[in-house]
NUNU-220738 format. One record per residue (C-alpha): residue number from 0; residue in one letter; x negated, y negated, z. Coordinates in Angstrom, 2 decimals, always signed. Layout:
// NUNU-220738
SITE   nr  rest       xx       yy       zz
SITE  NUM     A        X        Y        Z
...
This chain:
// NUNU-220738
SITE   nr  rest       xx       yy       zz
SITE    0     X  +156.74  -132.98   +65.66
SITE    1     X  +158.34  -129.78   +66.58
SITE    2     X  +159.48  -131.11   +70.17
SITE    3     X  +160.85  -134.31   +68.29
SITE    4     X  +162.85  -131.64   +66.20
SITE    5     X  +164.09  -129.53   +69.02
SITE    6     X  +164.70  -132.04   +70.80
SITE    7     X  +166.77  -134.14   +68.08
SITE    8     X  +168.58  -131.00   +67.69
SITE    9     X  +170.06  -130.55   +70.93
SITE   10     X  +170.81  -134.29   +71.12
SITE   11     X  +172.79  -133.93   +67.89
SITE   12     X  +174.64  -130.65   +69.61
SITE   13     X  +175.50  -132.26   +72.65
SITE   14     X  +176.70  -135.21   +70.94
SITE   15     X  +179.37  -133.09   +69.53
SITE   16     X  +180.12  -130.99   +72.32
SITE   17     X  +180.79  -134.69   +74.15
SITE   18     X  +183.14  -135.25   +70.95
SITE   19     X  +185.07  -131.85   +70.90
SITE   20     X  +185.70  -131.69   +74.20
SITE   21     X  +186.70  -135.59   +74.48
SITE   22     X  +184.29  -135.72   +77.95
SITE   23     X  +184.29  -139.42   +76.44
SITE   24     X  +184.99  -141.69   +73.56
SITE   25     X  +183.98  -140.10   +70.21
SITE   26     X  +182.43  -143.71   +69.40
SITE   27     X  +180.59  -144.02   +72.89
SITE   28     X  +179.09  -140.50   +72.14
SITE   29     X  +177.90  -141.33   +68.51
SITE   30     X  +176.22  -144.44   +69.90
SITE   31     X  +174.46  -142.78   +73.04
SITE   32     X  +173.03  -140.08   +70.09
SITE   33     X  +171.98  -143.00   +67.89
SITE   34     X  +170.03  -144.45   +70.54
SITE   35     X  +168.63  -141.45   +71.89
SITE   36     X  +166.95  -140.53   +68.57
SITE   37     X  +165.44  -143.62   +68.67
SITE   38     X  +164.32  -142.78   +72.18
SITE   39     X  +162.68  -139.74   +71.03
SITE   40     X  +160.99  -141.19   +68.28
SITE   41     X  +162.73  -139.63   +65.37
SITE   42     X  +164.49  -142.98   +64.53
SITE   43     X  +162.10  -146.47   +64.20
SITE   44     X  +163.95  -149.35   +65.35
SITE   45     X  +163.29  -151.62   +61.91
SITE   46     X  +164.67  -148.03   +60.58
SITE   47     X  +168.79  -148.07   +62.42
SITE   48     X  +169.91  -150.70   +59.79
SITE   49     X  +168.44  -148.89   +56.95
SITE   50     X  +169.88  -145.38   +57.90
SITE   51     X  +173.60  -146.79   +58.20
SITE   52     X  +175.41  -146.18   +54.43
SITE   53     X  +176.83  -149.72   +54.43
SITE   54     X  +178.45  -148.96   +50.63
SITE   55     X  +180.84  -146.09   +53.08
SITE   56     X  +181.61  -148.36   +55.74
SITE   57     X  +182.53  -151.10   +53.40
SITE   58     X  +184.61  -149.11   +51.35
SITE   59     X  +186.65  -147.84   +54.61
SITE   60     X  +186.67  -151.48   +56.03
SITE   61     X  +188.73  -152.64   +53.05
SITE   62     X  +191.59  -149.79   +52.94
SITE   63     X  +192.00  -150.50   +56.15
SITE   64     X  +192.73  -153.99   +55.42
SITE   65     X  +194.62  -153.18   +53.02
SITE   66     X  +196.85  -150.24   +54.78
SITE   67     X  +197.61  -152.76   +57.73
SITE   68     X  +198.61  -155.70   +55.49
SITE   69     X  +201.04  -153.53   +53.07
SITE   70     X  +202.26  -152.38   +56.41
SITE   71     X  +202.74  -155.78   +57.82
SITE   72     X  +204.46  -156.51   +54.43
SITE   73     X  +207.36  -154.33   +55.23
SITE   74     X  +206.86  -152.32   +52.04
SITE   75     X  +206.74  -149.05   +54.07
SITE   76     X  +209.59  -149.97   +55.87
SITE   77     X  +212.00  -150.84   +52.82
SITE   78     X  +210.79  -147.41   +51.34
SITE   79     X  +211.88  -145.64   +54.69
SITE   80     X  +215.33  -146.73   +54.13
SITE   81     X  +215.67  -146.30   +50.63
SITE   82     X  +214.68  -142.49   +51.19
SITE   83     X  +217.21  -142.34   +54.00
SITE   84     X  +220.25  -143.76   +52.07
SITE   85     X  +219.45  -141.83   +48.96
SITE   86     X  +219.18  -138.25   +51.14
SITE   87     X  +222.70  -135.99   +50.81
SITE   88     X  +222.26  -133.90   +53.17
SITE   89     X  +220.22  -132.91   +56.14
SITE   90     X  +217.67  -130.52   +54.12
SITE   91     X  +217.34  -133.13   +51.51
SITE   92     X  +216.37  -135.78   +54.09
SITE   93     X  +213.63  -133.77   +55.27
SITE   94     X  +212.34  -132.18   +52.12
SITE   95     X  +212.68  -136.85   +50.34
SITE   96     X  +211.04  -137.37   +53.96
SITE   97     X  +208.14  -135.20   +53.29
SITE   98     X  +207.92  -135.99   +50.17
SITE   99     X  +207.03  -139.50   +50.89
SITE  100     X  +204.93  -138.76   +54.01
SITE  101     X  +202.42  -137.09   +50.89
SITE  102     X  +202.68  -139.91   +48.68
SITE  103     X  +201.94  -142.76   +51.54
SITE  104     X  +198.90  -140.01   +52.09
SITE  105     X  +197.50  -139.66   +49.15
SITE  106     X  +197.39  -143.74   +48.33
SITE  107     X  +197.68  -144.93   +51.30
SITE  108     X  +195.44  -143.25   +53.94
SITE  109     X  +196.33  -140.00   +55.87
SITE  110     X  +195.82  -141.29   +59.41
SITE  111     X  +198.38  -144.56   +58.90
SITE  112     X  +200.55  -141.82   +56.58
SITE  113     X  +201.20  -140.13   +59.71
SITE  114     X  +201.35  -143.28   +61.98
SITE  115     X  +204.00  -144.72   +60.21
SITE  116     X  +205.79  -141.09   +58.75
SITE  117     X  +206.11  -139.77   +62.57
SITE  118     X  +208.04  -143.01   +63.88
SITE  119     X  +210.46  -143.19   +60.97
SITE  120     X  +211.14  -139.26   +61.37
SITE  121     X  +211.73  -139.78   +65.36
SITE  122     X  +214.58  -142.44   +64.86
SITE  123     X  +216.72  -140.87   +62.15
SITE  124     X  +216.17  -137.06   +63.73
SITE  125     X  +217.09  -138.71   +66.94
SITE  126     X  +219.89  -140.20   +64.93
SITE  127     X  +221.01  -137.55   +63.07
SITE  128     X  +220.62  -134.59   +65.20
SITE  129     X  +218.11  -132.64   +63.61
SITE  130     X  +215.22  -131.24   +65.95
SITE  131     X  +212.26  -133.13   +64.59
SITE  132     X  +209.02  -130.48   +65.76
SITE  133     X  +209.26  -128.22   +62.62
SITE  134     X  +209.14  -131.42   +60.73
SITE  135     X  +206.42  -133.90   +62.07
SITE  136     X  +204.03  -130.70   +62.51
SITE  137     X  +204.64  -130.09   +58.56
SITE  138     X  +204.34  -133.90   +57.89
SITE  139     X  +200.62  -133.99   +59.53
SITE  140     X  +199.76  -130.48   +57.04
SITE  141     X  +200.78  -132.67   +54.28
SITE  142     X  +199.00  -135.48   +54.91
SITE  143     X  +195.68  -133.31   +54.88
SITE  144     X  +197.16  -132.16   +51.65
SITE  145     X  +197.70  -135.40   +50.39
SITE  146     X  +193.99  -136.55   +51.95
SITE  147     X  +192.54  -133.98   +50.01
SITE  148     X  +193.55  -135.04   +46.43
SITE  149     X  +192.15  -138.67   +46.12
SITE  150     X  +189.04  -140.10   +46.52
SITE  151     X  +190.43  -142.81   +48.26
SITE  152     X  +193.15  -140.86   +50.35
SITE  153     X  +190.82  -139.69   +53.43
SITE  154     X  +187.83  -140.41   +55.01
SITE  155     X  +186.00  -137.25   +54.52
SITE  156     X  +186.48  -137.50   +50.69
SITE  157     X  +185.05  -140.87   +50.93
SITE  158     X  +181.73  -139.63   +52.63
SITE  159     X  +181.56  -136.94   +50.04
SITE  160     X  +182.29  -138.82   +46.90
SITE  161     X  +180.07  -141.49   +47.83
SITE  162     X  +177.21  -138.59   +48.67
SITE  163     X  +177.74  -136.79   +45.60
SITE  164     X  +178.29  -139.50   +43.10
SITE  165     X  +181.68  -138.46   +42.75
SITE  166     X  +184.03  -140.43   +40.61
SITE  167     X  +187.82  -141.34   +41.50
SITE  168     X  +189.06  -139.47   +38.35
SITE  169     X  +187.14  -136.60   +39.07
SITE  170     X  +189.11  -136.51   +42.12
SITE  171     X  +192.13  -136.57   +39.94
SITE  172     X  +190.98  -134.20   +37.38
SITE  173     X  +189.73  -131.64   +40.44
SITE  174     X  +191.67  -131.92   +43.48
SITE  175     X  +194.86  -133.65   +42.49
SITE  176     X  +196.31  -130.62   +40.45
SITE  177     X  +195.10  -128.20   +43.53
SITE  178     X  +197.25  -130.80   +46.01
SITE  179     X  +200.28  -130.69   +43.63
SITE  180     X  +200.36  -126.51   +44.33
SITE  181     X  +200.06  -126.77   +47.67
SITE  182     X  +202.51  -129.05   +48.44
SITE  183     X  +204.56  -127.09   +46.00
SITE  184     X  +203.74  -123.93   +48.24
SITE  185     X  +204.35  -125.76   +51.19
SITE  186     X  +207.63  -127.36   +51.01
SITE  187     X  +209.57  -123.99   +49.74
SITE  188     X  +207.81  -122.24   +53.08
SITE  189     X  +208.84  -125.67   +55.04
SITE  190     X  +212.84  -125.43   +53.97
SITE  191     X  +212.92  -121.94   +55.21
SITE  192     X  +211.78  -122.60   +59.00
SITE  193     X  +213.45  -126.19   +58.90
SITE  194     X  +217.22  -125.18   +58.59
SITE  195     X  +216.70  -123.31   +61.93
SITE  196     X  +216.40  -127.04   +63.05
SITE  197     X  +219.37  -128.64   +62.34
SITE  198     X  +221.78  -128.69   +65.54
SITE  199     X  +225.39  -127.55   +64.65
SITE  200     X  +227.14  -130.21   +66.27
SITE  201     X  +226.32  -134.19   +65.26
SITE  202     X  +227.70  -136.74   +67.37
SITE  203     X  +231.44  -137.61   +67.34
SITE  204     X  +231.66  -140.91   +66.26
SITE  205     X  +229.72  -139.14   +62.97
SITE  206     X  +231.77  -135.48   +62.89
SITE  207     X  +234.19  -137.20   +60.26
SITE  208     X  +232.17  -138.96   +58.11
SITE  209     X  +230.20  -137.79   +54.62
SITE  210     X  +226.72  -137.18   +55.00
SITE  211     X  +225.83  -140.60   +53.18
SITE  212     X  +228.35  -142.55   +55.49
SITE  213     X  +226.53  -140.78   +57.98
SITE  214     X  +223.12  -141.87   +57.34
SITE  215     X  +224.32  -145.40   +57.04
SITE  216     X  +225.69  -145.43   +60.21
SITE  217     X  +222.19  -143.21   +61.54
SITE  218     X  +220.33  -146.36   +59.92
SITE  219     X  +222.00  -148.95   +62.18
SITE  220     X  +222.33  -146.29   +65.31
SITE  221     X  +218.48  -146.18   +64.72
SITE  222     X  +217.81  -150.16   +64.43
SITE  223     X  +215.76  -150.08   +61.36
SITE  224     X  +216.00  -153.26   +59.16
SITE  225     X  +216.75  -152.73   +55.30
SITE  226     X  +215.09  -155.59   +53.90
SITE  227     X  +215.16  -156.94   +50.38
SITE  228     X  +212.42  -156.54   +48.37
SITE  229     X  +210.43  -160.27   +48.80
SITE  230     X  +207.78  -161.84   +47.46
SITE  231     X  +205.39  -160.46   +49.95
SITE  232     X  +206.46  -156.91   +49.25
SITE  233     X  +205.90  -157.60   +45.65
SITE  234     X  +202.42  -158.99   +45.98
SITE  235     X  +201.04  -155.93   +48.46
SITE  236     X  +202.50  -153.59   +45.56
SITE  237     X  +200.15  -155.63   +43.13
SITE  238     X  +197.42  -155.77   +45.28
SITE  239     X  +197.55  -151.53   +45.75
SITE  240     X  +197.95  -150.74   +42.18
SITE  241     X  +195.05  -153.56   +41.50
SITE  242     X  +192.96  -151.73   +43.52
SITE  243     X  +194.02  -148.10   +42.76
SITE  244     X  +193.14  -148.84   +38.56
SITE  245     X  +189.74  -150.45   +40.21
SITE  246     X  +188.83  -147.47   +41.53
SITE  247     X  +189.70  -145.72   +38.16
SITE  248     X  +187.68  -148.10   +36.19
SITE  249     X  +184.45  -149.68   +39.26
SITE  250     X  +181.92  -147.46   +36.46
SITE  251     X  +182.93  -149.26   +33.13
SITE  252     X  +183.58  -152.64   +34.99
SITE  253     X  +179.53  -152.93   +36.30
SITE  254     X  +181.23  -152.61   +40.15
SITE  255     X  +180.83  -150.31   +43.06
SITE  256     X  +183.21  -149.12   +45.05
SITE  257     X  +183.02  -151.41   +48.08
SITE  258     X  +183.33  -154.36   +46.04
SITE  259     X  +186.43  -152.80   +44.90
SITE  260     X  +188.10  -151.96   +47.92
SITE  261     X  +186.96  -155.26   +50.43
SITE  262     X  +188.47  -156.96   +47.20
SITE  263     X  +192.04  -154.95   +47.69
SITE  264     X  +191.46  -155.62   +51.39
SITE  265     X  +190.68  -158.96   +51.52
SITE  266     X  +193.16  -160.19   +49.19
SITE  267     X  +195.80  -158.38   +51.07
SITE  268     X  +195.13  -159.77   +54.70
SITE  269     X  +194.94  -163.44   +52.33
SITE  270     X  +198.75  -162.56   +51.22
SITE  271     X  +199.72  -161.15   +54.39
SITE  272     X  +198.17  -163.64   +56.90
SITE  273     X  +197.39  -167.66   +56.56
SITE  274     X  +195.23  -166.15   +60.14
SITE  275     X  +192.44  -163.56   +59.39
SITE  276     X  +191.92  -162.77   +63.32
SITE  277     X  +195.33  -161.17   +63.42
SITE  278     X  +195.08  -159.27   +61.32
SITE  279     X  +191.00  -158.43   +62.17
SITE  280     X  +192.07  -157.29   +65.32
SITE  281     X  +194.18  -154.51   +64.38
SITE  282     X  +191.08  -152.61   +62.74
SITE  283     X  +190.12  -149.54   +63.77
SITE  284     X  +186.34  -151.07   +64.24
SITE  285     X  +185.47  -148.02   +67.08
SITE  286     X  +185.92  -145.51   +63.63
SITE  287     X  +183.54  -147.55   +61.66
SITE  288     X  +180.62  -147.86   +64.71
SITE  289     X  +181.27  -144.00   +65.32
SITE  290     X  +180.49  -143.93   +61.75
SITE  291     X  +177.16  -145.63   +62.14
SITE  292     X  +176.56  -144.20   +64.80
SITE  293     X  +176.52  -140.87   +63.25
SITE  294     X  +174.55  -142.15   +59.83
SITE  295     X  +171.55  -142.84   +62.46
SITE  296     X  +171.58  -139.26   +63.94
SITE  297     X  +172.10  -137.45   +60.05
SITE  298     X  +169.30  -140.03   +58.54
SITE  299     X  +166.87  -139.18   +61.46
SITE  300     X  +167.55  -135.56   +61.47
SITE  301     X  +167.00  -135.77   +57.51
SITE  302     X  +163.73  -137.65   +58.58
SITE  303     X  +162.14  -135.25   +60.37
SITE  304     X  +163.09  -132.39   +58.54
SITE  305     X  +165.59  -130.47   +60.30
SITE  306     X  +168.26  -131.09   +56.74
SITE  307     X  +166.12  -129.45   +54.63
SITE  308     X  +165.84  -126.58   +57.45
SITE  309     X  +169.52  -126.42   +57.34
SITE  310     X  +169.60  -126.40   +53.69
SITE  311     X  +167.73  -123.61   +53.54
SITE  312     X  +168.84  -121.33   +55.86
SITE  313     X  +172.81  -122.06   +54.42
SITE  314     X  +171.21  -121.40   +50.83
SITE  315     X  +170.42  -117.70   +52.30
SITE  316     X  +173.66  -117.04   +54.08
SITE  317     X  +175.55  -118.45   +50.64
SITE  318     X  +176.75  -116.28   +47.54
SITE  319     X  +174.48  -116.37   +44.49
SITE  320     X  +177.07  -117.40   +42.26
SITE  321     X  +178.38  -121.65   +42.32
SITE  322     X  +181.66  -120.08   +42.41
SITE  323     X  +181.35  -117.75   +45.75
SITE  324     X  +178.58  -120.29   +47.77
SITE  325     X  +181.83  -123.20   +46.85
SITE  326     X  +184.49  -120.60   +48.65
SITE  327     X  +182.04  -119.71   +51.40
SITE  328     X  +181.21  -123.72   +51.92
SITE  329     X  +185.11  -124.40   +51.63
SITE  330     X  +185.99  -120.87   +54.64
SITE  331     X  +182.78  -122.27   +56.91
SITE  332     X  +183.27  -126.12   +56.47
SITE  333     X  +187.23  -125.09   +57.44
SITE  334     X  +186.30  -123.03   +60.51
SITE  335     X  +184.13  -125.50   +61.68
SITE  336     X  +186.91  -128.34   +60.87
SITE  337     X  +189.61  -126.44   +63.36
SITE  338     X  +187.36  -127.70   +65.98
SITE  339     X  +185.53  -130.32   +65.03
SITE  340     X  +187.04  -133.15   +63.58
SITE  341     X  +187.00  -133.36   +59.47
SITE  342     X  +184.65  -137.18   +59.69
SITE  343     X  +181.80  -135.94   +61.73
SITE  344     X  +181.84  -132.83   +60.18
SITE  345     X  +182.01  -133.97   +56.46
SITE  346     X  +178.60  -136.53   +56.98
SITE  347     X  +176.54  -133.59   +58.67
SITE  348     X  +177.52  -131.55   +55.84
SITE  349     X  +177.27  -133.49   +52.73
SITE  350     X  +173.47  -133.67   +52.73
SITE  351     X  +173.35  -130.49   +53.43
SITE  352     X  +175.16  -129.38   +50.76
SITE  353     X  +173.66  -132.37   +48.38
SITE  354     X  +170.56  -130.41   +49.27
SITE  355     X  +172.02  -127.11   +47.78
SITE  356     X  +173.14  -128.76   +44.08
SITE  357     X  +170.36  -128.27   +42.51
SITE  358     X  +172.00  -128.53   +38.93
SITE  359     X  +175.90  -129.47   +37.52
SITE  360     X  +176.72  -125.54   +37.67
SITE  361     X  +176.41  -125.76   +41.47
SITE  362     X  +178.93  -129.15   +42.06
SITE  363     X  +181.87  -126.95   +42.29
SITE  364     X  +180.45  -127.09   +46.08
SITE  365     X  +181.30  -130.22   +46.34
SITE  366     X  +184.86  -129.35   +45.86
SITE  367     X  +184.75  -126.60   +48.21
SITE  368     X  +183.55  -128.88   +51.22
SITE  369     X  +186.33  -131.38   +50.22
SITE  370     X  +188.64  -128.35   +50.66
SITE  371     X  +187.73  -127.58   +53.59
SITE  372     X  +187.08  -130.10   +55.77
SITE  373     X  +190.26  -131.97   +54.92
SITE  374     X  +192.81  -128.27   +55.11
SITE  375     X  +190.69  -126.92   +58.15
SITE  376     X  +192.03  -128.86   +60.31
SITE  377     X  +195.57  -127.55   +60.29
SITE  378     X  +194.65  -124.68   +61.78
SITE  379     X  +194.77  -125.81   +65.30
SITE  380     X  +196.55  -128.99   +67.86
SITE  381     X  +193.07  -130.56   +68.02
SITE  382     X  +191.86  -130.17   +64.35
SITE  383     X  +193.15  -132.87   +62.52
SITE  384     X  +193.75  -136.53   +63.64
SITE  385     X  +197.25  -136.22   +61.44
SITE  386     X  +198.51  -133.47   +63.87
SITE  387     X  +196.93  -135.02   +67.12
SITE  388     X  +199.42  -138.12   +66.02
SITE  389     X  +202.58  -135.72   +65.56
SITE  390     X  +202.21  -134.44   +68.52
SITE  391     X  +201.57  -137.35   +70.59
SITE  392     X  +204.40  -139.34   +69.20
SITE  393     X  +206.63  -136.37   +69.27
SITE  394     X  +205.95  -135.60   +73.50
SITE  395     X  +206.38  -139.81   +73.94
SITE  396     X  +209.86  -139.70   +72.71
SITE  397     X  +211.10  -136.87   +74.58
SITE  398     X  +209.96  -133.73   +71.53
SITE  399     X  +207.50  -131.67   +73.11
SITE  400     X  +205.96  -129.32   +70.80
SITE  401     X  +203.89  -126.34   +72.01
SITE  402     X  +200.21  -125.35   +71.68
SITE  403     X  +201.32  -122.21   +70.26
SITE  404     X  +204.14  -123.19   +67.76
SITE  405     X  +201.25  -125.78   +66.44
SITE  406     X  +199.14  -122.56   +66.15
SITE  407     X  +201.22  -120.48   +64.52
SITE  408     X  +202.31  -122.66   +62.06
SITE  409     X  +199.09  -124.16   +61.32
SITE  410     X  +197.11  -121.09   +61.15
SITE  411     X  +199.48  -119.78   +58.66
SITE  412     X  +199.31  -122.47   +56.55
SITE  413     X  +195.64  -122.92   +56.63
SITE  414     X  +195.24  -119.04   +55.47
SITE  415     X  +197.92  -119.47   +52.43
SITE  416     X  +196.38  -122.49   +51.70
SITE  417     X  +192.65  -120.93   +51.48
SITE  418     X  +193.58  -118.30   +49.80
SITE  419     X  +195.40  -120.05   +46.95
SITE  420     X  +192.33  -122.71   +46.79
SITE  421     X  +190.14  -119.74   +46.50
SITE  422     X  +192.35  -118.61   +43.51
SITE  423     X  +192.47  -122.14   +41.90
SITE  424     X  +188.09  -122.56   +42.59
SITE  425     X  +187.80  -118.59   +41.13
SITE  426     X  +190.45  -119.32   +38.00
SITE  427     X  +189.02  -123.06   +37.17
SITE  428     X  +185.00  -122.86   +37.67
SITE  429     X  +184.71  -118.95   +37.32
SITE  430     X  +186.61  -117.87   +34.39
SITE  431     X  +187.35  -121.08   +32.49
């Protein structure tokens, strides 16, 4: 049993050195370590099904569903241009801009927050002149924000909430009012650095004009459509909110929360498309088999006993106290998430740290690792899949942003953003 241990071990390691260092696909890796632990015997084969956590995979199948038919619906595109044409000046644009890249995070889905945030920002910078790094790097520390603050809003929190029996409103009532300071923080530090961005001289044909003449004529520059709100629009509205109060109320209804969300999700692709296929093949299915890929390795480790190890060794190295193990889970779990990214990280951690609440005085943990793993990531170009995004959109259209203004900016960020979370955990769970 112990060479089945070591052995799972370093098969576990070197599956994430293959993943950090992107040697090869992150979902190709997971898979080759899900196998191999069956190779080694730590993993039965009747056992693979059994150690996937269909209820997570579900629950991420239908938001995406439901992200990619609200954004076949044009929804997100009528709300671009709304923000635009309502924006008087250039600092108000990016602060309405940012604004909405948080929302579309928090109920949308951080990853298509960013996907969708980063091209609309590219046009109407392009269009109006304004130097778009500062911006998109500040839109992909948002949408971590934003991911932190709803059950629903990130993967991570998903794999956590569904570990720890964590409700949606608990979410609300824990993380939401945390997400509301930082963003608070974050946009008066983000106005400062972001006037340095905007270039003195706009193009002629717009030197005359008011700034809300000029973003009309930046909106038809830029080619965006301005639709009308339609009955499509309307219905993917319905179907988010629907799905949104499920989440609120899955307990008192007798539901769980995959039945909630493939019911959001498949409604929406039923609105959206008389052709499922179409709208099947725009899922990110290589995230949800890297997924249970992963499940397979974390179950078999937790097989064979190398969890509990874990457990207890991080029980040692942690504060006595809920209050200072939850800010030493939130500093390690955001270390780690710099350089590892936030999903694989978050489902080797939760049953670790599902291992270390042994009573309701120690969940504030929970809250910690949610902190961390989603904010972590900020820190550095390769942390979070929201920044990876900005920056590759940003180099494509001519905007190359540099390793170390990424850095320096993120890293600053991360550190104000600890330290006021550490305030908020101290404040909330220590003294009150």
């Amino acid at each position: 049993m112990i060479t089945v241990q070591a052995l799972a071990v370093l098969v576990f390691i070197f599956v994430f050195i293959l993943i950090a260092v992107e040697a090869i696909h992150r979902t190709h890796a997971a898979l080759i370590g899900a196998f191999a632990m069956v190779f080694l015997g730590a993993v039965s084969p009747d056992e693979l099904l059994y150690f996937i956590d269909i209820e997570i995979l579900a629950v991420i199948l239908g938001l995406f569903l439901l992200a990619k038919g609200t954004e076949r619906s044009g929804l997100f595109q009528l709300l671009a241009v709304r923000i635009m044409k309502s924006s008087r000046s250039p600092t108000a644009f990016a602060v309405i801009l940012l604004m909405t890249t948080v929302i579309l995070a928090i109920f949308v889905n951080s990853i298509v927050a960013m996907l969708v945030m980063a091209s609309i920002t590219i046009i109407m910078a392009r269009s109006l002149k304004i130097r778009p790094q500062t911006l998109l790097i500040f839109q992909a520390i948002v949408t971590n924000v934003g991911g932190m603050t709803l059950w629903t809003a990130s993967i991570p929190n998903i794999i956590i909430g569904l570990e720890a029996g964590l409700s949606f409103m608990s979410f609300v009532v824990n993380m939401l009012p945390l997400g509301v300071i930082l963003f608070a923080v974050t946009l008066v530090i983000f106005v400062r650095l972001f006037k340095k961005d905007i270039t003195p001289e706009p193009e002629a044909e717009f030197r005359e004009l008011e700034f809300d003449e000029w973003m009309k004529r930046a909106i038809e520059v830029s080619g965006l459509q301005a639709p009308h709100m339609n009955r499509g629009m309307i219905m993917a509205a319905i179907v988010m909110v629907g799905t949104i109060a499920g989440f609120i109320t899955y307990d008192s209804l007798n539901l769980t929360p995959a039945v909630v969300a493939l019911a959001g999700g498949f409604l929406m692709m039923m609105i959206q498309s008389r052709e499922p296929t179409s709208i099947l093949r725009e899922i990110d299915w290589s995230t949800i088999l890297f997924l249970a890929g992963l499940f397979i390795m974390i179950n078999g480790l937790g097989k064979i006993g190398i969890i509990d190890m874990f457990s207890y060794g991080l029980s040692n190295l942690l504060g006595k106290t809920p209050i200072n193990a939850s800010i030493s889970v939130m500093w390690l779990s955001g270390i780690a998430s710099s350089v590892i990214e936030n999903i694989p990280l978050s489902t080797s951690l939760a049953p670790i740290v599902r291992d270390l609440v042994v009573d309701e005085s120690w969940a504030t943990l929970w809250w910690g690792l949610v902190i961390g793993t989603n904010l972590g990531g900020n820190m550095t170009p390769i942390g979070s899949p929201s920044t990876i995004i900005a920056l590759g959109v940003s180099e494509q259209e001519g905007y190359p942003i540099s390793f170390g203004r990424v850095l320096r900016i993120g890293v600053g960020m991360t550190i104000v953003h600890f330290i006021i979370s550490m305030l908020y955990l101290w404040l909330r769970y220590g003294l009150l």
